[in-house]
TORVEXMI-722522 format. One line per 10 residues: their letters; for each residue x negated, y, z of N, C-alpha, C, O. Coordinates in steps of 0.02 Angstrom, whole numbers, plus 50000, padded with zeros to 5 digits. Each point is the difference from the previous one (the first is absolute). Layout:
a = X/Y/Z/X/Y/Z/X/Y/Z/X/Y/Z; ...
//
This chain:
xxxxxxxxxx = 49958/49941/50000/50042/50059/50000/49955/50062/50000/49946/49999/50029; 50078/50057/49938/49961/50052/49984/50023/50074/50057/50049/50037/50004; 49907/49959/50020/49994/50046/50080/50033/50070/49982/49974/50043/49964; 50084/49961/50066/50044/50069/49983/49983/50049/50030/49997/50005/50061; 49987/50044/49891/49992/50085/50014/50064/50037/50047/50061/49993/50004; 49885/50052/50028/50035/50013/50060/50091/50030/49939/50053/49969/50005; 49939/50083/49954/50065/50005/49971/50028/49945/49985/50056/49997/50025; 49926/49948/49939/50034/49938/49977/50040/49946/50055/50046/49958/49995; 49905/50070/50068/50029/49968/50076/50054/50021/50017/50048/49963/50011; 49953/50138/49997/50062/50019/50019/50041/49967/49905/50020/49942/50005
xxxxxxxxxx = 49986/50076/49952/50035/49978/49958/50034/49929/50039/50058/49997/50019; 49914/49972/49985/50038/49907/49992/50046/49997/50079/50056/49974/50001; 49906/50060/50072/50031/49996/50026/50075/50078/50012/50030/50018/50050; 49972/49994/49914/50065/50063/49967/50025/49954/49984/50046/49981/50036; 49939/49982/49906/50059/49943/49983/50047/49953/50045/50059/49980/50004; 49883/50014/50026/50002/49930/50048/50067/50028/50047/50055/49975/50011; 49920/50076/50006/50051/50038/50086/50057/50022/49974/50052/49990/50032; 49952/50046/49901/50055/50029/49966/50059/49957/49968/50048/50020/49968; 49934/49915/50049/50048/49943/49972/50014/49983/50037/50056/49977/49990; 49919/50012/50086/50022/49984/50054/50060/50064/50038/50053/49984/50027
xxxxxxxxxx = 49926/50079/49966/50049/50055/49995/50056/49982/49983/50053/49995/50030; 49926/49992/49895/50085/50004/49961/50031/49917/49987/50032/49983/49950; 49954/49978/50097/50004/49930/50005/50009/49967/50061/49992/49939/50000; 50027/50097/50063/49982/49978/50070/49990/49906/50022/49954/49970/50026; 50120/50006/49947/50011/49956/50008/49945/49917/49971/50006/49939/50006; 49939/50116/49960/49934/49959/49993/49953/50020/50066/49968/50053/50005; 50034/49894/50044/49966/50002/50065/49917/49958/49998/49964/49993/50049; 50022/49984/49885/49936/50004/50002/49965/49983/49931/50031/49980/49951; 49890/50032/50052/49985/50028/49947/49994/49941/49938/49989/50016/49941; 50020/49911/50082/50005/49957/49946/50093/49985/49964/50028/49953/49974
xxxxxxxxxx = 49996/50131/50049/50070/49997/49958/49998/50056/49953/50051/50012/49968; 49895/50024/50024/49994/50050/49955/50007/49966/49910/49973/49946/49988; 50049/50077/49980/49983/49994/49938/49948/49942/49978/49944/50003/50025; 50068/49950/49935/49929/49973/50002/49943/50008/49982/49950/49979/50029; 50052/50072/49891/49951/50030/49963/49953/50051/50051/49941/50016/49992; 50118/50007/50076/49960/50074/50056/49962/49943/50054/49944/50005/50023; 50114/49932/49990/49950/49967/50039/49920/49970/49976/49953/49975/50030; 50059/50039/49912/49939/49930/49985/49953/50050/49994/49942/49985/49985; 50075/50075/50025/49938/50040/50010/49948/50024/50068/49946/50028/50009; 50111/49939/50034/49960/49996/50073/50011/49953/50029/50011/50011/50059
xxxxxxxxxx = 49991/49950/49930/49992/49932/50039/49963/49974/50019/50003/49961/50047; 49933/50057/49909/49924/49971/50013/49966/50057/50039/49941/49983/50009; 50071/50077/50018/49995/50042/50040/49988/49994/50063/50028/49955/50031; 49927/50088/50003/50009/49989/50083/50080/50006/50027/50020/50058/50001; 50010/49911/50012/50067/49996/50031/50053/49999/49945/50060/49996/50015; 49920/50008/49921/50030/50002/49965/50018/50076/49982/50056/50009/49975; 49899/50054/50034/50002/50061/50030/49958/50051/49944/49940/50005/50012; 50079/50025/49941/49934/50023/49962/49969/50060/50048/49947/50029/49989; 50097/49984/50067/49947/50060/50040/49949/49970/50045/49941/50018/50000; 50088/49931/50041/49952/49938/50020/49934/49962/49946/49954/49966/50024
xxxxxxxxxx = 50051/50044/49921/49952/49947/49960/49963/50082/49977/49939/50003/49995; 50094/50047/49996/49951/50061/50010/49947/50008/50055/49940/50011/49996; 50101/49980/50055/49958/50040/50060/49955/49924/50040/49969/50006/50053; 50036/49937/49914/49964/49943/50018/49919/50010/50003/49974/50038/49959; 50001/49939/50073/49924/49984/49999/49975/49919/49987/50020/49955/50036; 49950/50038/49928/49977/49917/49981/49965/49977/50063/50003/49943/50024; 49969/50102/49996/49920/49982/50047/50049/49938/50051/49986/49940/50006; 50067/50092/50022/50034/49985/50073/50062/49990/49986/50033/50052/49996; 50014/49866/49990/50064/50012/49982/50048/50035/50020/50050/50014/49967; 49935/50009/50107/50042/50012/50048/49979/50087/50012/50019/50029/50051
xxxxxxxxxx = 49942/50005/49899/49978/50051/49973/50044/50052/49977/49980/50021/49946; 50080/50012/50078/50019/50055/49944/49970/50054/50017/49941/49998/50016; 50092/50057/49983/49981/50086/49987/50058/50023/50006/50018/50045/49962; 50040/49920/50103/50067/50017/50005/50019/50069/49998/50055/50019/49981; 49875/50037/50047/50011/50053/50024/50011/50043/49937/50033/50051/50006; 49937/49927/49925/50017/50031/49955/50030/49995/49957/49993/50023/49944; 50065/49927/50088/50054/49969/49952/50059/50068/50033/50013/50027/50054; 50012/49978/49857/50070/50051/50015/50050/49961/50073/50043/50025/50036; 49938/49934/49962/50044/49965/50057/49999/49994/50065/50043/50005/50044; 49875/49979/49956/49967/49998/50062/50037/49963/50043/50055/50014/50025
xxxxxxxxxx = 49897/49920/49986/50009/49948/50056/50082/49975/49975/50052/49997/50034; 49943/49997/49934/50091/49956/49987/50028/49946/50024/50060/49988/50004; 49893/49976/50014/50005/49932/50042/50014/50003/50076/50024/49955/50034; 49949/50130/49995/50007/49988/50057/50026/50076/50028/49981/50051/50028; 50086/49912/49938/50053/50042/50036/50037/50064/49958/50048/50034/50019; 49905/49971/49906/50002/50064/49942/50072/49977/49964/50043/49963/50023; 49952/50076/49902/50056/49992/49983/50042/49933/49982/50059/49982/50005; 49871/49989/49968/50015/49937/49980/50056/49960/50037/50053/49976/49979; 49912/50024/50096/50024/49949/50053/50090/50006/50010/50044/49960/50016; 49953/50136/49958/50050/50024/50025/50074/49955/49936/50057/49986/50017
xxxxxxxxxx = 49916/50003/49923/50024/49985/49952/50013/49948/50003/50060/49986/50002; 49888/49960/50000/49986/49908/50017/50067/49976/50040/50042/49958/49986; 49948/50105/50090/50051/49974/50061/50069/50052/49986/50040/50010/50045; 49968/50014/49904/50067/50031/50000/50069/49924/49979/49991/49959/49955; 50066/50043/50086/50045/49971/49990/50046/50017/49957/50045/49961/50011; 49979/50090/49927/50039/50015/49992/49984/50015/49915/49940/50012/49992; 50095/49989/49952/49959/50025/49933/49990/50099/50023/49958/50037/49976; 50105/49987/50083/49985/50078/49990/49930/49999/50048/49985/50057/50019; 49986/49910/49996/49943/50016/50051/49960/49965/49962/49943/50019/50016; 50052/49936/49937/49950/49995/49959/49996/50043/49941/49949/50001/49966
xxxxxxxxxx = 50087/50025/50024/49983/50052/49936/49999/50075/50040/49982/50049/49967; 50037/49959/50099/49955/50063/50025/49919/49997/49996/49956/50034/49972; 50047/49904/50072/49902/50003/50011/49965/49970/49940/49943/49978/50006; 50091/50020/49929/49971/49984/49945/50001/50075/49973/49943/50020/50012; 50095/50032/49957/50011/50043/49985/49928/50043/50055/49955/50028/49969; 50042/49972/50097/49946/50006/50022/49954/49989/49986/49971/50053/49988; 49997/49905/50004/49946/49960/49959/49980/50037/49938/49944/50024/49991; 50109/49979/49965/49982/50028/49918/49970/50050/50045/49939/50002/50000; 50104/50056/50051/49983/50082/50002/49936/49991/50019/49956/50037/49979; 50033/49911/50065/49909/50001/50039/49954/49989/49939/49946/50028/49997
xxxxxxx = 50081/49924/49947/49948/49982/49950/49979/50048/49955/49942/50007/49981; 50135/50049/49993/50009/50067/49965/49965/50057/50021/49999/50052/49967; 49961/49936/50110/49971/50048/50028/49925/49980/50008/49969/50046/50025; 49986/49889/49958/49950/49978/49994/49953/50051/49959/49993/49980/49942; 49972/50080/50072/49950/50028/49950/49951/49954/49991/49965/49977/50045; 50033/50008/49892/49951/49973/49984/49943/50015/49992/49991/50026/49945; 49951/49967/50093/49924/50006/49984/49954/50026/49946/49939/49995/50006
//
């Protein structure tokens, strides 16, 4: 797989969050589209901001702090999305997500 540029990163994950927006009732990411899934699947988490901000050296290696997301696993938006019960509370903290990703300056 060919290592995505920081624009091409925010690009894929815009897609990724913005279908989940306008889609709630898809509660995880192997229900996306299949042509959008098969583009991160082989990804850290299946995540193109995660397989961005990865380090090879250390699997257990990210650079959470400079993810538009920051720390998503523990306790960020993600978690907020993952553990929402409802499609209106999953397409709030998805719709969140796009705005955090829409606000990523890129480098």
């Amino acid at each position: 797989m060919t290592r995505l540029t920081a624009h091409g990163t925010k690009e894929l994950a815009l897609r990724v969050w913005r279908y989940f927006a306008a889609h709630p009732e898809v509660r995880c990411k192997d229900g996306l589209p299949p042509d959008l899934f098969a583009q991160i699947k082989d990804m850290a988490l299946n995540c193109p901001l995660c397989e961005f901000f990865f380090q090879s050296t250390d699997p257990m290696c990210f650079f959470c702090d400079r993810c538009p997301l920051s720390s998503c696993m523990d306790g960020g938006l993600y978690t907020a999305w993952a553990h929402s019960q409802s499609c209106e509370e999953r397409s709030f903290h998805a719709h969140r997500i796009v705005g955090a990703i829409e606000a990523w300056r890129l480098e």
